[in-house]
C-alpha positions in Angstrom: -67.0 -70.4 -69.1 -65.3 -71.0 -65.7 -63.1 -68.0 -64.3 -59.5 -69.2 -64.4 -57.2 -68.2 -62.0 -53.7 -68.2 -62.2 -51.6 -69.8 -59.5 -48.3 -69.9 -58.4 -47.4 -74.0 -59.1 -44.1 -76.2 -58.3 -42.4 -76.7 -61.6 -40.1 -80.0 -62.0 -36.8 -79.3 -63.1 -34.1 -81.3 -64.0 -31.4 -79.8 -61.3 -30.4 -82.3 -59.2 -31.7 -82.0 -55.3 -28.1 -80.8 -54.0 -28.2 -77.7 -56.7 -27.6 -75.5 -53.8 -24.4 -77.3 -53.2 -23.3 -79.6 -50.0 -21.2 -79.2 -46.9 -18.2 -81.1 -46.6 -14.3 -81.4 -45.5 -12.5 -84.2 -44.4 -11.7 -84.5 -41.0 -8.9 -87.2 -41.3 -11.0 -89.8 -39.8 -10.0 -92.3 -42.3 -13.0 -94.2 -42.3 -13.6 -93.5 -46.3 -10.4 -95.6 -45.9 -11.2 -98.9 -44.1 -14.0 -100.8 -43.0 -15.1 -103.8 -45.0 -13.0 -105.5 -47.5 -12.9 -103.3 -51.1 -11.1 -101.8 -53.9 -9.8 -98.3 -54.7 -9.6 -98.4 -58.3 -6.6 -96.6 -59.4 -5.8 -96.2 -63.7 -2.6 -96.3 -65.5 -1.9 -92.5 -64.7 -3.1 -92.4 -60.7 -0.2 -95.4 -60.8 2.5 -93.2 -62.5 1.7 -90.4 -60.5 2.0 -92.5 -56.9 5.2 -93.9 -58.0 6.9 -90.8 -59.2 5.9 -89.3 -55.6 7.1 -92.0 -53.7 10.7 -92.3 -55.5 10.2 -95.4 -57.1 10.0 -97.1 -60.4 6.3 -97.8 -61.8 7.2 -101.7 -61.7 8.9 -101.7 -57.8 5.3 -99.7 -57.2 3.1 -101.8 -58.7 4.6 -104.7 -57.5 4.4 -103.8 -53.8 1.0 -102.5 -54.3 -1.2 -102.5 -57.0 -3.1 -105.6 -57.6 -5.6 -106.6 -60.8 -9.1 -106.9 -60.4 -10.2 -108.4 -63.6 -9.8 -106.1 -66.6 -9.1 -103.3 -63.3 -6.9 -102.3 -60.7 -7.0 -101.7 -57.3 -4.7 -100.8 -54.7 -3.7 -103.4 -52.2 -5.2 -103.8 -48.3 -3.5 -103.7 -45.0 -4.8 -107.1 -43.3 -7.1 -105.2 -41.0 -8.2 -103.8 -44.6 -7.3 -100.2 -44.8 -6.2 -98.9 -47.6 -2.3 -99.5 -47.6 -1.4 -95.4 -47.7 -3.9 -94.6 -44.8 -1.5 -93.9 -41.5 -2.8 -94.0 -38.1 -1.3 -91.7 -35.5 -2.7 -89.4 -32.6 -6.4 -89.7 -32.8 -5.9 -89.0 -36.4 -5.5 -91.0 -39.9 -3.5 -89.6 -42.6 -3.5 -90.7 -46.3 0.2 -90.7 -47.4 0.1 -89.9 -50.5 -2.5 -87.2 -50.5 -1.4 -84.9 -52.8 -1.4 -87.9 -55.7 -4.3 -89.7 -54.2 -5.9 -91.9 -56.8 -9.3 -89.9 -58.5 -11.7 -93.0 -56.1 -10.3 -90.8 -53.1 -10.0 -87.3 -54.8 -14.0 -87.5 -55.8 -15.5 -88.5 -52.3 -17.5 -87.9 -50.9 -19.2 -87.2 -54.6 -20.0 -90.6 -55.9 -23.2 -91.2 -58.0 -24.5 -93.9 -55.0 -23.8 -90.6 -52.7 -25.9 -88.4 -54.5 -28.7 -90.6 -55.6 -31.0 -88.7 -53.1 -30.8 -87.1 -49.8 -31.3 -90.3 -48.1 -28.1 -91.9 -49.7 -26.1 -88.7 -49.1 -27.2 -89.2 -44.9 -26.7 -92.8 -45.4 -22.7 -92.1 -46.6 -22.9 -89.3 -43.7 -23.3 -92.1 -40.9 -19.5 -92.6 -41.0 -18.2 -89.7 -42.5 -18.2 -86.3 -39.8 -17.2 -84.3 -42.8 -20.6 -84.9 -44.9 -22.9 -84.2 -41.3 -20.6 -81.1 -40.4 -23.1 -77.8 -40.9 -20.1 -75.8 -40.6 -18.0 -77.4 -43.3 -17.5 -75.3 -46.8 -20.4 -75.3 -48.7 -18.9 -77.1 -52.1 -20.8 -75.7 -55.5 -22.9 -78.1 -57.5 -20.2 -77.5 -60.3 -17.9 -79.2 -58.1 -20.0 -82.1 -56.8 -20.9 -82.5 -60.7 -17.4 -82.7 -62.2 -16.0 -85.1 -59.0 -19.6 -87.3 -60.4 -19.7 -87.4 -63.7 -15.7 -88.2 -63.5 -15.1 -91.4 -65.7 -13.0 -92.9 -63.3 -15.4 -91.8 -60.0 -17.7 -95.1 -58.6 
């Protein structure tokens, strides 16, 4: 009978390859914000939330800037396509309504398509400088989980 040795082996697990966590802040670039034609998908209450924070009626606000996609909804575009809330002033770009930000915004950079593997997380980082920053907060893997398993989170 052959002498068997016990090794020390790589296990699989099932935690997911950020289980460590990821760095990240925004920097108020804005580009999360513009670019290519899209949608930010906003729900029933990320609409009542916005209005009541800007002052107006749910109807005046979706009028002036809620839109349906299908069975959805999305926020409307400037014509240069940035997101209609996103402000542009001193090197910087502010979101407007920040505080109420619909859940799309409030989950970034933690999207499933993000975290598919560290390839697509470097891929997101080529125009975001708060997913490449080493020195941004290191965000727990609680945190990254509940923005991505959010039902209303791309």
């Amino acid at each position: 009978m052959p002498n068997c040795v016990s090794l020390p082996v790589r296990t699989e697990t099932n935690n997911p390859w950020y289980e460590r966590g990821l760095r990240f802040h925004c920097t108020q670039c804005g580009n999360c914000c513009s670019g290519a034609p899209g949608y930010v998908w906003i729900t029933p209450a990320d609409m009542a939330n916005i209005a009541a924070f800007l002052g107006l009626p749910l109807e005046q606000f979706t009028r002036r800037y809620v839109r349906r996609i299908g069975e959805r909804y999305s926020l409307v575009e400037k014509p240069d396509y940035d997101c209609i809330f996103l402000h542009r002033a001193v090197g910087q770009a502010m979101c407007s309504i920040y505080p109420v930000r619909p859940t799309q915004c409030r989950t970034w950079p933690f999207w499933k398509m993000n975290l598919e593997s560290p390839a697509a997380w470097s891929r997101a980082a080529e125009r975001c400088p708060g997913m490449a920053d080493a020195a941004a907060p290191l965000q727990e893997v609680e945190i990254i989980e509940r923005c991505r398993q959010h039902p209303d989170s791309p």
